[in-house]
SELUM-187370 format. One line per field, with one value per atom (N, C-alpha, C): residue in one letter; atom name; z, x negated, y negated. Coordinates in steps of 0.1 Angstrom, whole numbers, plus 5000, padded with zeros to 4 digits. Atoms other than C-alpha are relative to their C-alpha. Layout:
<nodes>
vonu <- c(a_...)
zator <- c(CA_...)
c3 <- c(Z_...)
c1 <- c(X_...)
c2 <- c(Y_...)
</nodes>
This chain:
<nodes>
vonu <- c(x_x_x_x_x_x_x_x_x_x_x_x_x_x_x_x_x_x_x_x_x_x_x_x_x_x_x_x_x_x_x_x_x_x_x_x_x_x_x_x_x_x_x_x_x_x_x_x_x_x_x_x_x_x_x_x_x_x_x_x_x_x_x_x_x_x_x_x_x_x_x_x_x_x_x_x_x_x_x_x_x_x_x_x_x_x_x_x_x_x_x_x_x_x_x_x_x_x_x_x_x_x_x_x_x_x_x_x_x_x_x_x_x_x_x_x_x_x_x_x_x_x_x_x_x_x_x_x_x_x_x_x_x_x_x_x_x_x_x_x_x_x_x_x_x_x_x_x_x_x_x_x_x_x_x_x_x_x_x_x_x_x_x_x_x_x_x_x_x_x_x_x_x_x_x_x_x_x_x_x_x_x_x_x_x_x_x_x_x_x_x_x_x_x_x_x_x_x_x_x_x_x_x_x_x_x_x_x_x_x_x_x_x_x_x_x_x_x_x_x_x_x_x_x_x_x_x_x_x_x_x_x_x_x_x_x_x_x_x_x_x_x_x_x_x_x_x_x_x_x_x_x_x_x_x_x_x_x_x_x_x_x_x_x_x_x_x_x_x_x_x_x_x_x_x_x_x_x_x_x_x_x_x_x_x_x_x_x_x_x_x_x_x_x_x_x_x_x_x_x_x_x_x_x_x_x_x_x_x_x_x_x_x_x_x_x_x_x_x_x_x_x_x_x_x_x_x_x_x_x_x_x_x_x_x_x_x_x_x_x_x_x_x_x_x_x_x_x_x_x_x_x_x_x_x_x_x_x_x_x_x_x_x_x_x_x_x_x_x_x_x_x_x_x_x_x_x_x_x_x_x_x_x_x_x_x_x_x_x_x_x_x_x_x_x_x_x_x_x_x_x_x_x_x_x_x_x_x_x_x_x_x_x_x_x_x_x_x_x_x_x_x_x_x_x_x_x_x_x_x_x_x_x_x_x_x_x_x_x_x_x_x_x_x_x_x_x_x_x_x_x_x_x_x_x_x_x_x_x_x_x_x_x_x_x_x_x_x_x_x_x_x_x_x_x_x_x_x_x_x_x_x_x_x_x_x_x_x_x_x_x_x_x_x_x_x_x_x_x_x_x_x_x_x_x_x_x_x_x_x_x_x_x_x_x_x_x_x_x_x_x_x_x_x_x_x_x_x_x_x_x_x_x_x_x_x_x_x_x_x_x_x_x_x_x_x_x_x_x_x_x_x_x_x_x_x_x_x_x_x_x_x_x_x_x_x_x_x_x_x_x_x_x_x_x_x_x_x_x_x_x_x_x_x_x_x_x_x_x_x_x_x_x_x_x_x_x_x_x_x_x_x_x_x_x_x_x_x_x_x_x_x_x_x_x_x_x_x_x_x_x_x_x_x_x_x_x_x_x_x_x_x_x_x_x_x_x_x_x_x_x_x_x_x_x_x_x_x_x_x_x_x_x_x_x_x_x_x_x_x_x_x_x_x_x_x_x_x_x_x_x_x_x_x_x_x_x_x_x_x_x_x_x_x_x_x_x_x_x_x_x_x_x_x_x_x_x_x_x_x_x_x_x_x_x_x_x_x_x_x_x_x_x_x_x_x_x_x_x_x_x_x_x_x_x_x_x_x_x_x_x_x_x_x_x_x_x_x_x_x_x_x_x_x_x_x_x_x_x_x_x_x_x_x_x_x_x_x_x_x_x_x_x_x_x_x_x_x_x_x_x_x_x_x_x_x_x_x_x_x_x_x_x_x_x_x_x_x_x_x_x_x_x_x_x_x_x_x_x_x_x_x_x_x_x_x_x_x_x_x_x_x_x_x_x_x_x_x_x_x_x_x_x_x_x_x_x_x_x_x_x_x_x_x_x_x_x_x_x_x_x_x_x_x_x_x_x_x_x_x_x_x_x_x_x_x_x_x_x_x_x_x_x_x_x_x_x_x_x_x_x_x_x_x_x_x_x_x_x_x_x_x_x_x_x_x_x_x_x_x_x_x_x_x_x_x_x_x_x_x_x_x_x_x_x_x)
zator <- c(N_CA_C_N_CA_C_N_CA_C_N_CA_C_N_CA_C_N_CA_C_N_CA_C_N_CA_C_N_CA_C_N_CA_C_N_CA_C_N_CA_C_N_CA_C_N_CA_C_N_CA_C_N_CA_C_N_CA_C_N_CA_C_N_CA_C_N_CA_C_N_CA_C_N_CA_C_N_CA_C_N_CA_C_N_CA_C_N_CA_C_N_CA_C_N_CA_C_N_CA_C_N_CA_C_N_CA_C_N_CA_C_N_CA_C_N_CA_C_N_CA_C_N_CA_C_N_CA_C_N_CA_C_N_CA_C_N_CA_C_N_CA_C_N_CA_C_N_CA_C_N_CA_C_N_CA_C_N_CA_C_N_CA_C_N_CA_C_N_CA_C_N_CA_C_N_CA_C_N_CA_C_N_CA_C_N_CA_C_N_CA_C_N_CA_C_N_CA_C_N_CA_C_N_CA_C_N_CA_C_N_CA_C_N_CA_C_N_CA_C_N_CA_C_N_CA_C_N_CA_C_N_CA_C_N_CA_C_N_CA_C_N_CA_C_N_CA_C_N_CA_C_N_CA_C_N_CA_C_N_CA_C_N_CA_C_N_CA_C_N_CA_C_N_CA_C_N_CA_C_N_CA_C_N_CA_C_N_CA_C_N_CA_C_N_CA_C_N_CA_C_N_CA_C_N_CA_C_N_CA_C_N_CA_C_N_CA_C_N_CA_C_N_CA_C_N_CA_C_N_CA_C_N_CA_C_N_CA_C_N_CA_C_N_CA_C_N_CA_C_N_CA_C_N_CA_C_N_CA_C_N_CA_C_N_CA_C_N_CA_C_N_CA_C_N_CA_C_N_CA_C_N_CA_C_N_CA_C_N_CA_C_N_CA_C_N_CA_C_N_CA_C_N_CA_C_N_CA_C_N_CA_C_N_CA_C_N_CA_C_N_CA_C_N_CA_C_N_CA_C_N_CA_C_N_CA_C_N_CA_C_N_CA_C_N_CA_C_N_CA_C_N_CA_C_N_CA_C_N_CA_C_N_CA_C_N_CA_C_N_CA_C_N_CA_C_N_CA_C_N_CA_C_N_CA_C_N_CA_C_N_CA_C_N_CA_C_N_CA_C_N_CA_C_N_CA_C_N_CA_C_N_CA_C_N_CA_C_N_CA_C_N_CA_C_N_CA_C_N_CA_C_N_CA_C_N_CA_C_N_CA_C_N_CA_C_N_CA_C_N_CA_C_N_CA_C_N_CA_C_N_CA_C_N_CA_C_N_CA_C_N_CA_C_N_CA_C_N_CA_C_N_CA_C_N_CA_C_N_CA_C_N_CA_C_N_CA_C_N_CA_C_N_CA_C_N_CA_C_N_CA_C_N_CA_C_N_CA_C_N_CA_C_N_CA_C_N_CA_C_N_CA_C_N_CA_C_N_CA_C_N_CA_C_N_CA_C_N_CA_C_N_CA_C_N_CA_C_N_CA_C_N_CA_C_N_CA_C_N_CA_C_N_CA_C_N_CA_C_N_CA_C_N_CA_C_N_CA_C_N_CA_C_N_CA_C_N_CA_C_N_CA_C_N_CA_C_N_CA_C_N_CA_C_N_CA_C_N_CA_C_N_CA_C_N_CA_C_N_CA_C_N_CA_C_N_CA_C_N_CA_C_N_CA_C_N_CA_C_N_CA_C_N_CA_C_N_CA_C_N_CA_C_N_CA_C_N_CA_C_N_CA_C_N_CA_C_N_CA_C_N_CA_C_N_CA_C_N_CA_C_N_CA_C_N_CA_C_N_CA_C_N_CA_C_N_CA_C_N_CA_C_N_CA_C_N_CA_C_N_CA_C_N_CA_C_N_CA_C_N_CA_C_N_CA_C_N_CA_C_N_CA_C_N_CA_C_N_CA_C_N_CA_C_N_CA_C_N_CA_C_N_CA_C_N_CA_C_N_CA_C_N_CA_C_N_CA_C_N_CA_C_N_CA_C_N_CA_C_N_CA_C_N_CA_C_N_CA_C_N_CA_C_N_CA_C_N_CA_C_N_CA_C_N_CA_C_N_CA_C_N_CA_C_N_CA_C_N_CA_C_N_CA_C_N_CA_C_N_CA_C_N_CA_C_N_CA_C_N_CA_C_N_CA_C_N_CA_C_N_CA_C_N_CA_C_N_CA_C_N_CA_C_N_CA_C_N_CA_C_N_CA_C_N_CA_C_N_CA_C_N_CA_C_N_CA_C_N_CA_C_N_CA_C_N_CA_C_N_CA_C_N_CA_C_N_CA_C_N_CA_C_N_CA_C_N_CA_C_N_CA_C_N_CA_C_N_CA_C_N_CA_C_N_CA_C_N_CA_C_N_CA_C_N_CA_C)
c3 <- c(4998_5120_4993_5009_5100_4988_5020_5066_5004_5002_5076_4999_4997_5087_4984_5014_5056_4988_5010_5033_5001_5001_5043_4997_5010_5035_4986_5016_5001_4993_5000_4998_4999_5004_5006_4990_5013_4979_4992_5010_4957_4994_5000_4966_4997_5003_4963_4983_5020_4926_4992_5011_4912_5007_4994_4934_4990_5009_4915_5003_4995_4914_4996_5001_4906_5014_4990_4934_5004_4996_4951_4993_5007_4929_5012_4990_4964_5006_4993_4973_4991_5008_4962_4994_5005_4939_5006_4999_4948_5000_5001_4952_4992_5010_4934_5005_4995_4930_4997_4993_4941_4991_5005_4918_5011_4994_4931_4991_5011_4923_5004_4992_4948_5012_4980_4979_5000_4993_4995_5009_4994_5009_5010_4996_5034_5004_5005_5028_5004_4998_5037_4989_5011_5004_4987_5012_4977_4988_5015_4945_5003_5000_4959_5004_5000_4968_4988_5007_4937_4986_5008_4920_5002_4998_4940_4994_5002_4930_4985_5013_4891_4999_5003_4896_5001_4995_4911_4998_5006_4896_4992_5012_4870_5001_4999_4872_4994_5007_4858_5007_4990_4872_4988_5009_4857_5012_4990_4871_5001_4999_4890_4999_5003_4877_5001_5006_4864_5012_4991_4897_5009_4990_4918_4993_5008_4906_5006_4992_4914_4990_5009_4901_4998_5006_4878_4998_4998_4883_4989_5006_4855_4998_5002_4863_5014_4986_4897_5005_5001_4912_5015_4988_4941_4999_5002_4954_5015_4990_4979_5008_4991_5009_5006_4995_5022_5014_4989_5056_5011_4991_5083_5005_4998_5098_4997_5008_5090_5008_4991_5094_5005_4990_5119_4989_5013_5095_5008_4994_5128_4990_5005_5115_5010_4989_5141_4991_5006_5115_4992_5008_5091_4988_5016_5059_5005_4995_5062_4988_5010_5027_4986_5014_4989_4986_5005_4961_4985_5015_4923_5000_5005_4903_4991_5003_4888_4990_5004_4861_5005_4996_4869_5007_4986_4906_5001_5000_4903_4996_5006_4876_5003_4995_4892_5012_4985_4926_4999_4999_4914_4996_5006_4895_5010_4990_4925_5009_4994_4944_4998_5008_4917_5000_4994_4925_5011_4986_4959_5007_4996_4967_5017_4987_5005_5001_5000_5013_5016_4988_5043_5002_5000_5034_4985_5012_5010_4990_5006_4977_5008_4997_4988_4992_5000_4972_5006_4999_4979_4992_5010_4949_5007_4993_4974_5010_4989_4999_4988_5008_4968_4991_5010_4944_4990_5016_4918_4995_5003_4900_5000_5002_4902_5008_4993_4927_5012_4994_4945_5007_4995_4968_5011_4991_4986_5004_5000_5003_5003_5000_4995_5014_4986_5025_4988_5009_5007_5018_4987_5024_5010_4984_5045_5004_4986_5058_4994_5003_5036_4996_5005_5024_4986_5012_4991_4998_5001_4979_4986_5009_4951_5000_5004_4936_4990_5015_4909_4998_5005_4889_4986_5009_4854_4993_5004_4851_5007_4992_4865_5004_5001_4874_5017_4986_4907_5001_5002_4919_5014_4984_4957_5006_4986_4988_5013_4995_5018_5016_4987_5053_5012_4989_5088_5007_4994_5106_5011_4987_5144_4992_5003_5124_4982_5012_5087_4994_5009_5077_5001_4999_5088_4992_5006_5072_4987_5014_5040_4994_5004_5041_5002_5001_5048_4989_5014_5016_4988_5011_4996_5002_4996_5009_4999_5001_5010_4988_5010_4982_4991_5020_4957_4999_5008_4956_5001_5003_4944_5013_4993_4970_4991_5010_4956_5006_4996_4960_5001_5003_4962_5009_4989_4995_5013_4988_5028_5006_4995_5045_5012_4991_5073_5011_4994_5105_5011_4994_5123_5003_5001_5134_4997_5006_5116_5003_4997_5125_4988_5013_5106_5009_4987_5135_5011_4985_5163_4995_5004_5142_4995_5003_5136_4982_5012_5098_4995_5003_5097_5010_5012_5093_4988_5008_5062_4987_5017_5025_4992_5017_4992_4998_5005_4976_4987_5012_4939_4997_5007_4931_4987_5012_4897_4999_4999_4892_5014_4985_4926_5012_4985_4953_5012_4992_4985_5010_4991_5013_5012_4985_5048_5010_4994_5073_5015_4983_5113_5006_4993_5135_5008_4991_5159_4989_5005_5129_5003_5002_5132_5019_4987_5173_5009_4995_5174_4992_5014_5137_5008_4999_5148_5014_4988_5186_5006_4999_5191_4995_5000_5177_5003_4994_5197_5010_4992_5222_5014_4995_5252_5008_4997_5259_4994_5012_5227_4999_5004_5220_4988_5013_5196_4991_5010_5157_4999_5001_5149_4989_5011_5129_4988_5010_5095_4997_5004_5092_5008_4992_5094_4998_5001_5089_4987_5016_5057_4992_5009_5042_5009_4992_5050_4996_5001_5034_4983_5014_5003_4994_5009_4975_4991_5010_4956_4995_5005_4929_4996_5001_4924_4988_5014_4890_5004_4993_4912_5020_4986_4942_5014_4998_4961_5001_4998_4956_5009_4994_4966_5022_4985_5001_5004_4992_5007_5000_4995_5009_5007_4991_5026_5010_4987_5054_5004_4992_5057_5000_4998_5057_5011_4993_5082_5004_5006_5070_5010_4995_5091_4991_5013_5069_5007_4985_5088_4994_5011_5057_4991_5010_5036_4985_5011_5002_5002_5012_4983_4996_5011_4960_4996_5000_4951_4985_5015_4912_4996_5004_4892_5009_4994_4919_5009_4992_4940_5012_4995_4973_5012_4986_5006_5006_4996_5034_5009_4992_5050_5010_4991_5079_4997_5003_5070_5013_4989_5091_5006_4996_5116_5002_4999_5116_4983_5014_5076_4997_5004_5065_4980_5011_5031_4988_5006_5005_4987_5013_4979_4988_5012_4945_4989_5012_4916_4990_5012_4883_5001_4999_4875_5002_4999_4880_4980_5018_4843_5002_5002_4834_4988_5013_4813_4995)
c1 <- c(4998_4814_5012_4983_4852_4992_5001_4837_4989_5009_4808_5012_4994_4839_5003_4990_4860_4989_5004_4830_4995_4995_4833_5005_4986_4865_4997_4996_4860_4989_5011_4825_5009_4990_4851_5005_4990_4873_4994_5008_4844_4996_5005_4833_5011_4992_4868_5006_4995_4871_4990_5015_4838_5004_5002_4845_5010_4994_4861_5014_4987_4896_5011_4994_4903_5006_4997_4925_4993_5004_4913_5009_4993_4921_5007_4995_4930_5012_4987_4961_5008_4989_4991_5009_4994_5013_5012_4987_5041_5011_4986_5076_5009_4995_5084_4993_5010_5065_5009_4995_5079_4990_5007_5063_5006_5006_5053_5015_4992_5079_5006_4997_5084_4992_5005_5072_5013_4990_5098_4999_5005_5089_5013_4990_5109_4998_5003_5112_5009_4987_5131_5003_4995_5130_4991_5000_5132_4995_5006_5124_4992_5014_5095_4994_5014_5078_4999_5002_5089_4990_5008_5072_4986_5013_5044_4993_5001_5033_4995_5006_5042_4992_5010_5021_4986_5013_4990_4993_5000_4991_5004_4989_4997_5009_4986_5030_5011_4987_5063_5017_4983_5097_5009_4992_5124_5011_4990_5157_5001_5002_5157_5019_4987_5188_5009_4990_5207_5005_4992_5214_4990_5009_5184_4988_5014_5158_4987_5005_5128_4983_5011_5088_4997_5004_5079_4981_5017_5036_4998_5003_5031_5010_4989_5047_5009_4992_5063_5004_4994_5083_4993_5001_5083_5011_4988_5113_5004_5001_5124_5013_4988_5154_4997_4995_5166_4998_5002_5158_5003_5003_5169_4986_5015_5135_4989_5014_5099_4999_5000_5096_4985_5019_5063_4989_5009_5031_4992_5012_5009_4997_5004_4988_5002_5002_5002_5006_4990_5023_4991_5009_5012_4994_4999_5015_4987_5011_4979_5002_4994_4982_4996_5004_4981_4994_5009_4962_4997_5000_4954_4986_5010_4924_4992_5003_4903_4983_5016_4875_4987_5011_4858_5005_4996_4863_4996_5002_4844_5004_4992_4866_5011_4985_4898_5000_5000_4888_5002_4998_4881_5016_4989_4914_5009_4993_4933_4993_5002_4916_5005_4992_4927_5013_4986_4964_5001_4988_4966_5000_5004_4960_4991_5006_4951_4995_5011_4924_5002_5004_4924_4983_5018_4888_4995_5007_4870_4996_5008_4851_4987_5008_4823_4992_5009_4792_4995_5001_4792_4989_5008_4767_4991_5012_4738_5006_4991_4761_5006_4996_4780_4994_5013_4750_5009_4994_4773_4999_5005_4761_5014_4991_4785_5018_4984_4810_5005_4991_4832_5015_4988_4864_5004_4997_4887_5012_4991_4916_5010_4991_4949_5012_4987_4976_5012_4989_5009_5012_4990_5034_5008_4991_5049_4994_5007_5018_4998_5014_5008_4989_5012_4978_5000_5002_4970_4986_5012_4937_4996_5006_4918_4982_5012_4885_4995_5003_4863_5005_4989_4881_4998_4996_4880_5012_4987_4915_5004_4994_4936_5013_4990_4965_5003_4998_4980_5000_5011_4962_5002_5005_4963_5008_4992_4983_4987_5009_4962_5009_4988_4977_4987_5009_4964_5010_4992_4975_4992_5008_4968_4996_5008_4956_4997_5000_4947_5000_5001_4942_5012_4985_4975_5009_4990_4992_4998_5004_4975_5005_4999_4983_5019_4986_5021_5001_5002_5018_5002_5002_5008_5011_4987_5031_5015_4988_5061_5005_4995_5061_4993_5005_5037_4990_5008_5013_4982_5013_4975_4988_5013_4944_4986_5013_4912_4987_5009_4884_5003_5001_4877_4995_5002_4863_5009_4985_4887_4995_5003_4889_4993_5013_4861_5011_4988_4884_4989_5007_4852_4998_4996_4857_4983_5011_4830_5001_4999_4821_4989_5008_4806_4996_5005_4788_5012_4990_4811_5016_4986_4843_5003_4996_4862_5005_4995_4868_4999_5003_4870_5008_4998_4887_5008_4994_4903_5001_4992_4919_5003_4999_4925_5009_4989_4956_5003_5000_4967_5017_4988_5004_5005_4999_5006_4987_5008_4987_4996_4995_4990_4987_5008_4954_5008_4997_4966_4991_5013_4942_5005_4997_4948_4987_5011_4923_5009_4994_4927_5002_4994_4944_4993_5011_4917_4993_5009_4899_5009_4995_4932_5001_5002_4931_4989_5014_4893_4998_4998_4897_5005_4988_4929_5005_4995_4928_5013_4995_4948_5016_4985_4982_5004_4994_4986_5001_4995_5005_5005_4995_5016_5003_5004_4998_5006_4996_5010_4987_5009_4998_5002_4994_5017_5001_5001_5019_5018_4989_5049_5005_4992_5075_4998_5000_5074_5017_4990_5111_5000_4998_5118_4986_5012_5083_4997_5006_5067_5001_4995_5063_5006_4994_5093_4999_4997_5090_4988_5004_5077_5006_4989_5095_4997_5006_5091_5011_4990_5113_5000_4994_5129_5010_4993_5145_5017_4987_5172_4999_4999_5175_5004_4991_5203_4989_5007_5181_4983_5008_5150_4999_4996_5163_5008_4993_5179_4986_5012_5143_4990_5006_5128_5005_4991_5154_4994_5008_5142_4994_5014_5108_4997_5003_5113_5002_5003_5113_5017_4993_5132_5009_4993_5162_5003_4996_5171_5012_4990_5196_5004_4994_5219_4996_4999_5222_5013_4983_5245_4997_5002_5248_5003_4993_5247_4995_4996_5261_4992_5006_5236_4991_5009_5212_5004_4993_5213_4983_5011_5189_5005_5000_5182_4985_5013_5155_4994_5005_5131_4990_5012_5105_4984_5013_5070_4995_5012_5037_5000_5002_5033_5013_4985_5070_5000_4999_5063_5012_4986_5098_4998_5002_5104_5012_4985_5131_4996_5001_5138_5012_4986_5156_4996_4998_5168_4993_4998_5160_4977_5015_5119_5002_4997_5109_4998_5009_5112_5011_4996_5116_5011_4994_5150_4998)
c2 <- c(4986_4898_5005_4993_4900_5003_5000_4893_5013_4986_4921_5010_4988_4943_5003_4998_4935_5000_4992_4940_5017_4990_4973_5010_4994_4983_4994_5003_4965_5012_4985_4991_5013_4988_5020_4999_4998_5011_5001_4999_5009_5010_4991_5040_5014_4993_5054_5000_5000_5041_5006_4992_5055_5017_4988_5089_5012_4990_5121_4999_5001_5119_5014_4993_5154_5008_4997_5173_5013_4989_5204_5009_4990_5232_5015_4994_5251_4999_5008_5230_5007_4993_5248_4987_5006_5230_4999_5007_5205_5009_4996_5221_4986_5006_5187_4985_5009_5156_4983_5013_5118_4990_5009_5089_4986_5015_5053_4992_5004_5034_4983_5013_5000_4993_5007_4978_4992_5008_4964_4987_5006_4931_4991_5006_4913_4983_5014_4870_4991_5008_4841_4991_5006_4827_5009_4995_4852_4994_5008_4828_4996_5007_4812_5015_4988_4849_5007_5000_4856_4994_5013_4824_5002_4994_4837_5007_4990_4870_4998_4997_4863_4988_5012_4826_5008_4996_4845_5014_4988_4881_5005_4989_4903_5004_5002_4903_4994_5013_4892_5001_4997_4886_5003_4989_4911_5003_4997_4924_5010_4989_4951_5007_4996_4974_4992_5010_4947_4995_5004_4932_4987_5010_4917_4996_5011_4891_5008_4997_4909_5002_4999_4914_5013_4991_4937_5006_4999_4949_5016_4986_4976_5007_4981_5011_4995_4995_4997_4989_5011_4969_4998_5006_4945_4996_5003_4939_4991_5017_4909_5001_5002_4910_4989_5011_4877_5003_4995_4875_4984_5015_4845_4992_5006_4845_5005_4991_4850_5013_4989_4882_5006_4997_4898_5003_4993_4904_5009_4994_4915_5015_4986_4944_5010_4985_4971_5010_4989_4992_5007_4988_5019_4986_5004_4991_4992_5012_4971_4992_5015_4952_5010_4997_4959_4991_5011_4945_5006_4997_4941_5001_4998_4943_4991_5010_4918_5004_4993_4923_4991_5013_4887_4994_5003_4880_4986_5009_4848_4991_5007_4836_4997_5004_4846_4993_5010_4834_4981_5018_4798_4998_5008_4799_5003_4998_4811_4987_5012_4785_4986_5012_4757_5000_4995_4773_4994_5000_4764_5010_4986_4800_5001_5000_4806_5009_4987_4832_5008_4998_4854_5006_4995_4867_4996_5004_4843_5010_4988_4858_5003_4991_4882_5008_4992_4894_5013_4992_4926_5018_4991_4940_5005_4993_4951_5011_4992_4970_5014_4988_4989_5006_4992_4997_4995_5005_4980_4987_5012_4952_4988_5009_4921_5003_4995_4934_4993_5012_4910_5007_5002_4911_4984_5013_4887_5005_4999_4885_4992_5008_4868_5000_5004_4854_4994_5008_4852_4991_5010_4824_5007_4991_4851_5011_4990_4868_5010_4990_4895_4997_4992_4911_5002_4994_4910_5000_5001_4922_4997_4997_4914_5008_4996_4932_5004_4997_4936_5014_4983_4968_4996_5000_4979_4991_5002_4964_4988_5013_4929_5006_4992_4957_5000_4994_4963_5010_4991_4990_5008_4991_5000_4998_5002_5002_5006_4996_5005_5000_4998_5020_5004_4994_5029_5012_4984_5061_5008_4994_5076_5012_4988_5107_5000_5000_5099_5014_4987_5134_5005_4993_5147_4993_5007_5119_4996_4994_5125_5015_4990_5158_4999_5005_5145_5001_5004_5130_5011_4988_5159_5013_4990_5182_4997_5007_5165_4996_5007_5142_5004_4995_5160_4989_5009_5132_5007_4993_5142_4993_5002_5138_5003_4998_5127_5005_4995_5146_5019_4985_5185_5008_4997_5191_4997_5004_5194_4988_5014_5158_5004_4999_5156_4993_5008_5149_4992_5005_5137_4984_5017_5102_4989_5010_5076_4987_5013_5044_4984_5010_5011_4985_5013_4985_5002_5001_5002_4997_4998_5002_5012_4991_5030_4999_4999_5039_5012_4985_5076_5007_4996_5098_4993_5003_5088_5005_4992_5097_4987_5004_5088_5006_4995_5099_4990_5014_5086_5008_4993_5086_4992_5007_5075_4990_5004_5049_4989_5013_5034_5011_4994_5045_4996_5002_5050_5005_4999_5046_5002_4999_5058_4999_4999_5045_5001_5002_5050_4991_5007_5031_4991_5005_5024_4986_5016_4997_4991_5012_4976_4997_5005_4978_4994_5009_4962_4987_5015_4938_4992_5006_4928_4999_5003_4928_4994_5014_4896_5005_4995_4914_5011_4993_4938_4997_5011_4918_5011_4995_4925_5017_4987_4961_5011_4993_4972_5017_4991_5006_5011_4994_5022_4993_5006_5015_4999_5011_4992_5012_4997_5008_4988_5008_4989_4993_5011_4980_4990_5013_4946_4994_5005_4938_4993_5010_4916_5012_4988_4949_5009_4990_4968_5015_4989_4998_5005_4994_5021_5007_4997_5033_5014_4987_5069_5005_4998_5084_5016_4988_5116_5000_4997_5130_5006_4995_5148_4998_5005_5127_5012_4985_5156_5002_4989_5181_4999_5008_5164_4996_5004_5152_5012_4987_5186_5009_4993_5201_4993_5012_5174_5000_4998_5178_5015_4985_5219_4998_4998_5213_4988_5007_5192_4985_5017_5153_4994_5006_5130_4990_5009_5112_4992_5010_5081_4993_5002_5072_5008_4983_5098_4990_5006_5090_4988_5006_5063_4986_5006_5039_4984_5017_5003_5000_4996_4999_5015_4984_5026_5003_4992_5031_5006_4993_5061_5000_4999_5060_5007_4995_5074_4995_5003_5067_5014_4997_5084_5001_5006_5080_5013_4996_5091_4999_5001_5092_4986_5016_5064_4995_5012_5049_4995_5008_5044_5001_4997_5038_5001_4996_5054_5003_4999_5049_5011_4994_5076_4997_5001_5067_5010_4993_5085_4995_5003_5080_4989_5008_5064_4985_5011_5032_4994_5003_5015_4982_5016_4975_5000_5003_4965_4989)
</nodes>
């Protein structure tokens, strides 16, 4: 019944990568737009999640502004805090897992397998389900409990962030408002809740900020999947700090200015600005408890 669930979700994303990715020409334009620019992971041994990442993905380890060892994925980093203990992975927070792209799933799977590579959702044939010939997912467990995905994709690129949210549409429309990022598709989101064998996976969104899909599914798939970690008569979604993924990263050309309209319009700052050497950041809390750092200046590899 999981691998039915999770070929599913890997069908959605299939359906979200072949789907139009122009935005609704109705949506008023950004007041100023926020690029993709980090995940923030939190680890108790920095060089080995490093070793990870660039052993088993497209990736390479690079320093982030001349200060912290950290992996470089394209247009956008991963970046690694020291942490005494493992920190929680349960899936109650907004962050569900993120994942690269792979043109030959069967090739990389075996060689991830000949790695040592632990699977939380073996490879999967999923070509009858997506109408696409030779289409494959799986999903990776790194040593401290995330979610990485892979799937067949044009590209071997890191590619996606994937979240859950008590109201995916609202917190898509966070998104776009706020930070300027584009929503795919051209018709208003359907807030009608959908199901897939008695699981909830609807409403939901698509959003692309750079080259980075971001998926928001409802809350409700990770409180029937994932029963078992919501402990304790858990009912609300976990804040993300402090979690395996602590946070998400977006950049602003004039930081200041940026977080002084984000404060009128509402946005909760949970950190002012300031600075460690040339970087200049602040945080702020998104939909869900997402915690959300904004920095100055793009993300670029020296």
């Amino acid at each position: 019944m999981k691998l039915i669930k999770r070929v599913f979700i890997a069908v959605t994303l299939v359906s979200i990568a072949f789907a139009g990715i122009a935005a609704s020409r109705n949506q008023a334009p950004p007041a100023s737009v926020a690029h993709f620019h980090h995940l923030h992971l939190n680890t108790t041994d920095p060089a080995a999640a490093i070793n990870f990442y660039t052993s088993k993905f497209d990736c390479e380890k690079a320093k982030f502004a001349g200060l912290l060892d950290a992996v470089w994925a394209q247009k956008s980093w991963l970046l690694f805090n020291k942490v005494k203990d493992a920190p929680p992975w349960e899936l109650t927070s907004a962050i569900w897992h993120f994942g690269w792209g792979a043109e030959d799933m069967k090739t990389t799977y075996q060689k991830q397998l000949d790695s040592g590579t632990k699977f939380f959702a073996p490879l999967t044939d999923i070509s009858d389900l997506a109408r696409v010939p030779n289409f494959y997912f799986a999903y990776v467990e790194s040593p401290d409990h995330a979610l990485i995905e892979l799937n067949t994709a044009a590209h071997h690129h890191f590619g996606h962030l994937h979240l859950f949210s008590a109201d995916p549409v609202a917190a898509g429309e966070w998104y776009v408002k706020h930070l300027g990022v584009t929503r795919r598709g051209t018709a208003p989101p359907s807030r009608e809740p959908r199901f897939y064998r008695d699981f909830q996976v609807g409403p939901s969104v698509s959003l692309m900020a750079d080259n980075v899909n971001i998926i928001i599914f409802p809350i409700e798939y990770s409180k029937k999947d994932y029963a078992a970690h919501w402990k304790n008569g858990q009912t609300e979604i976990s804040s993300t700090k402090g979690r395996v993924v602590d946070h998400v990263g977006f950049s602003y050309d004039n930081l200041p200015e940026a977080l002084e309209r984000l404060r009128k319009e509402g946005v909760k700052v949970t950190d002012e600005i300031r600075s460690i050497g040339k970087i200049k950041f602040a945080f702020i809390e998104g939909p869900d408890k997402i915690r959300i750092e904004l920095v100055e200046g793009a993300a670029t590899k020296e």
